[in-house]
Each structure stands twice: as structure tokens, then as C-alpha cells.
VOBA-1610 file (N, C-alpha, C; in pm, whole numbers, padded with zeros to 5 digits, always signed):
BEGIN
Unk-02040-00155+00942Unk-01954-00218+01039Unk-01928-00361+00992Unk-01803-00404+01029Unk-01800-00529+00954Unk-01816-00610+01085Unk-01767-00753+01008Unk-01873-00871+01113Unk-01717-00856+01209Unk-01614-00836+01179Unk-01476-00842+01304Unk-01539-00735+01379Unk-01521-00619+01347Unk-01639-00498+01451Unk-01677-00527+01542Unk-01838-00607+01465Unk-01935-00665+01550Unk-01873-00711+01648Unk-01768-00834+01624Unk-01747-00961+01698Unk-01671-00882+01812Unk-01611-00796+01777Unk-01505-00697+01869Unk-01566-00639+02002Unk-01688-00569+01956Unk-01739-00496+02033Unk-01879-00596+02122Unk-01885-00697+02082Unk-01961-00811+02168Unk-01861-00827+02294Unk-01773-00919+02228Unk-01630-00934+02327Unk-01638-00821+02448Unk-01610-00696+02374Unk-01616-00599+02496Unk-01713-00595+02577Unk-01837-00587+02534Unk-01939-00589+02619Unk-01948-00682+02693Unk-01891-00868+02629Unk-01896-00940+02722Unk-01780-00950+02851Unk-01685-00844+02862Unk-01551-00855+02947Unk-01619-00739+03024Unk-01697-00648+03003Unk-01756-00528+03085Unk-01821-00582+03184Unk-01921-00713+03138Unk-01992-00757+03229Unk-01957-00869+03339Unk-01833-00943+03274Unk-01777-00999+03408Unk-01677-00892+03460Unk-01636-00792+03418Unk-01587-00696+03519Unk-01654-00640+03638Unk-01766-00605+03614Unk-01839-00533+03668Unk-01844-00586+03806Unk-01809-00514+03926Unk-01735-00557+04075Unk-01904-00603+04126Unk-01912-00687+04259Unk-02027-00789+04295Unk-02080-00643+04335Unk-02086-00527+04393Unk-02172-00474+04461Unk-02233-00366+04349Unk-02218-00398+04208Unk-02287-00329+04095Unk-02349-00373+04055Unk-02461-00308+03990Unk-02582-00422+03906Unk-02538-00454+03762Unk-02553-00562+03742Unk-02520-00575+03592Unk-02551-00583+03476Unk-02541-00463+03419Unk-02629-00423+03302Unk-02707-00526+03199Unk-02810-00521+03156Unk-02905-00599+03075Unk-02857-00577+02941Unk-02827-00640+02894Unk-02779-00615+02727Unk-02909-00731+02608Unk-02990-00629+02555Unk-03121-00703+02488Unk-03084-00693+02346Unk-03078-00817+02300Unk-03052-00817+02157Unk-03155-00872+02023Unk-03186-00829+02003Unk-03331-00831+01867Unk-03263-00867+01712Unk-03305-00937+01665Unk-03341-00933+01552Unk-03392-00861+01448Unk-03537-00932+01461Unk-03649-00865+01409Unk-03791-00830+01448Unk-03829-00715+01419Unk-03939-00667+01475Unk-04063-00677+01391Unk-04164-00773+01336Unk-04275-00777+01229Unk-04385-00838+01257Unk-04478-00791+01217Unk-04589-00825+01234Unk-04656-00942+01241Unk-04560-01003+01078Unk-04629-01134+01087Unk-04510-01299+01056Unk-04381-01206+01045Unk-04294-01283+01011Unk-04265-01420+01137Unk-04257-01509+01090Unk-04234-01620+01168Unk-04136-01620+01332Unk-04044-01584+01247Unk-03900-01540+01321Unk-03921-01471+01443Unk-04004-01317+01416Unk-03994-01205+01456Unk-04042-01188+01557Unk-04013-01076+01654Unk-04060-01047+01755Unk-04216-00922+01702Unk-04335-00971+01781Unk-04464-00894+01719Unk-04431-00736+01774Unk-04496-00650+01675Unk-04447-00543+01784Unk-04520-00455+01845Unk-04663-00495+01955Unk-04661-00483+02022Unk-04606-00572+02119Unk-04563-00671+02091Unk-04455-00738+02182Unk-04325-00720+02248Unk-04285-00603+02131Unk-04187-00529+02148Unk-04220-00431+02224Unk-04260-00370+02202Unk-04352-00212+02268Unk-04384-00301+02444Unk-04485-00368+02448Unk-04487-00422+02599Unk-04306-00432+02664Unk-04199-00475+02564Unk-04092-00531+02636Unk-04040-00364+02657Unk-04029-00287+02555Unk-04002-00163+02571Unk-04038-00036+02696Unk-04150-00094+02731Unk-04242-00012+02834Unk-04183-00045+02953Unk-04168-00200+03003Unk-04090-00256+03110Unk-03953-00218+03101Unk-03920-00228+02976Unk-03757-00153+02974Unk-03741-00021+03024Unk-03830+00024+02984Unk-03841+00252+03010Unk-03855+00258+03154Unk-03933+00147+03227Unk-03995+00158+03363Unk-03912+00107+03466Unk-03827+00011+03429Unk-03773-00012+03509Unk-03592-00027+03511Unk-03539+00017+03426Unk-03398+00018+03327Unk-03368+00155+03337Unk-03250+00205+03299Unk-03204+00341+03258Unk-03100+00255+03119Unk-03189+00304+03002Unk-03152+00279+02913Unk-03021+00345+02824Unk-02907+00297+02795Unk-02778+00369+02770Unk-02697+00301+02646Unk-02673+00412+02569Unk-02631+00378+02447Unk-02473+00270+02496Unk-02426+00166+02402Unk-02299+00115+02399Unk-02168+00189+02469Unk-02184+00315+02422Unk-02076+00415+02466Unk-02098+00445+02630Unk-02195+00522+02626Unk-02258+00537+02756Unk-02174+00413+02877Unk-02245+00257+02806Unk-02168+00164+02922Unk-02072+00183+02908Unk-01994+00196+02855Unk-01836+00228+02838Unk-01768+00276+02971Unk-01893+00390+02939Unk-01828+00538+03015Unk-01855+00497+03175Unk-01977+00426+03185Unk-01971+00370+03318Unk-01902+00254+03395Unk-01887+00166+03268Unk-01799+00069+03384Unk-01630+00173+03380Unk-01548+00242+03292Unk-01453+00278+03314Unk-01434+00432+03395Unk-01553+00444+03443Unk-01537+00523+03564Unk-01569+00510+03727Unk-01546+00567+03788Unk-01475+00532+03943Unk-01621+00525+03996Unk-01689+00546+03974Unk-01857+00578+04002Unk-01874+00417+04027Unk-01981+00384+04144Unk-02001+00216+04126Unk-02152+00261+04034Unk-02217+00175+03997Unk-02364+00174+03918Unk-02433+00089+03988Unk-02519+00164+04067Unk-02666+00082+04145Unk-02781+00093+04096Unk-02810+00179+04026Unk-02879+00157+03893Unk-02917+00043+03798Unk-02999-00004+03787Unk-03053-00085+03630Unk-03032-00039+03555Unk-02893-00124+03456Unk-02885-00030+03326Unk-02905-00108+03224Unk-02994-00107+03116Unk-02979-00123+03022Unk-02970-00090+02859Unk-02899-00190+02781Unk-02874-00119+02626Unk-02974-00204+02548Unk-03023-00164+02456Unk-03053-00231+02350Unk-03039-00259+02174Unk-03015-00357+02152Unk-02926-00325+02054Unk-03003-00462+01934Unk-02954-00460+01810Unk-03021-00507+01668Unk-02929-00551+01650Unk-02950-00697+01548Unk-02820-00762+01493Unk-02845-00733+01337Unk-02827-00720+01202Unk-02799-00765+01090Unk-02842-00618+01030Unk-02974-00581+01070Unk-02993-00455+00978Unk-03157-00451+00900Unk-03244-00588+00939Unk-03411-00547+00893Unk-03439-00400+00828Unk-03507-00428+00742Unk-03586-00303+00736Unk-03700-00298+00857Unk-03763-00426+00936Unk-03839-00348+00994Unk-03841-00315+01127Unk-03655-00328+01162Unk-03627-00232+01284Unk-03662-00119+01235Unk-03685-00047+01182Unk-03704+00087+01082Unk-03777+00100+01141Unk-03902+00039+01047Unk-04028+00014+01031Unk-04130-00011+01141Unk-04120-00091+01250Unk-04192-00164+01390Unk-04117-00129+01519Unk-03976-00117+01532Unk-03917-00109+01618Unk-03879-00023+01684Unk-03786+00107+01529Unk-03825+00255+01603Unk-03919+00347+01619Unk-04052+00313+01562Unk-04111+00403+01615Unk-04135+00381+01801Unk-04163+00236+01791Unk-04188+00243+01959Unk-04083+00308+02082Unk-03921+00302+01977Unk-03808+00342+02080Unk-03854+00504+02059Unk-03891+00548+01975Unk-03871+00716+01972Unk-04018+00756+02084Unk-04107+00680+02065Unk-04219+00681+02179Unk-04225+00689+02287Unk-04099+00616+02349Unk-04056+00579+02468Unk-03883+00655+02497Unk-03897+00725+02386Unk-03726+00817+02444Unk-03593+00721+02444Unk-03610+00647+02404Unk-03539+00497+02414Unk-03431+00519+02323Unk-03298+00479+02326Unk-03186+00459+02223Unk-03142+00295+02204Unk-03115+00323+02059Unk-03061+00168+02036Unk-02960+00138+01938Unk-02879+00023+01902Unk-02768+00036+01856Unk-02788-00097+01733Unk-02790-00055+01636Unk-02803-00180+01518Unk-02644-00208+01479Unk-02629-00309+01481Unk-02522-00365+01378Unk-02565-00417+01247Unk-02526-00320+01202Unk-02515-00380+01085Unk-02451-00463+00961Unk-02528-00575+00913Unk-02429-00622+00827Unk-02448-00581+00683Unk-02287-00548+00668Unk-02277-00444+00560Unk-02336-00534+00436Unk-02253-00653+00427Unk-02314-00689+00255Unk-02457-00740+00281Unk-02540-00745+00383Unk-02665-00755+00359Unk-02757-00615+00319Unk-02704-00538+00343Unk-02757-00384+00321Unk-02735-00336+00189Unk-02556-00413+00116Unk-02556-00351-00011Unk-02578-00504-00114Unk-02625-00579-00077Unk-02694-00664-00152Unk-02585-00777-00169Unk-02469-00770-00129Unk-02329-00856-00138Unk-02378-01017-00075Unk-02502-01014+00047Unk-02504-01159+00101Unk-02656-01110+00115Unk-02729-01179+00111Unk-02862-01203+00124Unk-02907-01289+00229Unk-02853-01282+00345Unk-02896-01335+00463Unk-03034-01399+00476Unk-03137-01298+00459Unk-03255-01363+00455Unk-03315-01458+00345Unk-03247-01477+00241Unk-03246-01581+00141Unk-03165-01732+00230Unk-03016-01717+00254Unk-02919-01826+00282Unk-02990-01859+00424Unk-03086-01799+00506Unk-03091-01871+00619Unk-03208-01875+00626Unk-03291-01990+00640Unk-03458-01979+00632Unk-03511-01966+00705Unk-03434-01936+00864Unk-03536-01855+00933Unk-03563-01714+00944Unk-03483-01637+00845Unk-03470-01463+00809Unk-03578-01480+00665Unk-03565-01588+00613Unk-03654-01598+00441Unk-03732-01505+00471Unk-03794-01412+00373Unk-03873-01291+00335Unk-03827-01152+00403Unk-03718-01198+00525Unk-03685-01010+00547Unk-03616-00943+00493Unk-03670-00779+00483Unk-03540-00718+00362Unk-03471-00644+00479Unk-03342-00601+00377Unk-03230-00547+00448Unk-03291-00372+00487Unk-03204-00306+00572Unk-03232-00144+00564Unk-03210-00067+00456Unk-03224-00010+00428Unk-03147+00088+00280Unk-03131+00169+00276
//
């Protein structure tokens, strides 16, 4: 996905949520990084896993599309909904992050950035608070 994509489908999500009429709840949109053990940056992951558990318990967790489908239907949503979603592409969303979502039945949505995945930008080199994370592959 390229970074216009990305930027595209933020936008949307951010016009969904001031749409969303006063007597609906308004969906939680959680956005991560990185998930590692010991990386500076990162979220620890049982830190993640605790945020995940509160998410499962008290959220109805729904893919990007999913909200879609709910704010553009006639249905109001009284429900807690939330998505969760990855920015750039870690290997150790892989690695730390999904196992806890597959634990918990959980879906999630990575964006990815393409030339960090095929080696074109090295994100975690050019920005020193990503220094030492690798891309997915």
C-alpha cells in the first residue's frame, strides 16, 4: 500500500468518526507501531496482550471494512467498537503482536510501507527512534 493509500484511508476513518450521529458510540481506532521486548520505542508485549485483553473484554473488535459497513448502514451502533491497526510493517508485529491477536480472536490491519519491506527506505535506520527494527518480509 502506498503512503497516498495510507493517508487516504486515515482521512476516511477520520470523516467516519466525526460523522458518526451523537447518539452512537464512537469507535476506538488503536494504532501501534511496534510490539518488542526490549526495543526502546516499543510497546512490551505483555503490555500489549494486557491492552488486548481489555480490548476483547470490553470492545467488539472490527476489521477497517467492517467500520465501513457500519457507519454506512441505517443501523445506529451502541456497541463499543473497536479496530486495531499497525503503521509501517515491523517484523515484530509478526513476531509479539500476532500471536497475542490470534489468542484473543482479535483482527488487525497493518499498513504497510512498501519500500520499507522491499528495502527501497530503511525507516528504522533514517529515524532513530525505529533504529534496530526490521521490516516484515
Amino acid at each position: 500500500m502506498t503512503i497516498l493509500s495510507k493517508q487516504r484511508i486515515k482521512r476516511i476513518i477520520a470523516r467516519i468518526i466525526t460523522c458518526f450521529s451523537s447518539n452512537q458510540v464512537l469507535p476506538a481506532i488503536l494504532n501501534y507501531h511496534s510490539i518488542h521486548p526490549f526495543h526502546k520505542s516499543s510497546i512490551r508485549p505483555e503490555n500489549f496482550l494486557n491492552q488486548m485483553e481489555y480490548i476483547a473484554s470490553n470492545f467488539r473488535v472490527v476489521t477497517i471494512n467492517e467500520l465501513l459497513k457500519i457507519h454506512s448502514s441505517a443501523i445506529h451502533q451502541h456497541n463499543k467498537v473497536a479496530v486495531i491497526t499497525f503503521d509501517d510493517g515491523y517484523e515484530d508485529n509478526y513476531l509479539y503482536a500476532f500471536p497475542a491477536l490470534k489468542k484473543l480472536g482479535l483482527t488487525a490491519t497493518v499498513f504497510l510501507t512498501t519500500g520499507f519491506i522491499n528495502g527501497e527506505v530503511d525507516i528504522a535506520n533514517k529515524y532513530q527512534l525505529y533504529n534496530g527494527l526490521k521490516p516484515l518480509t
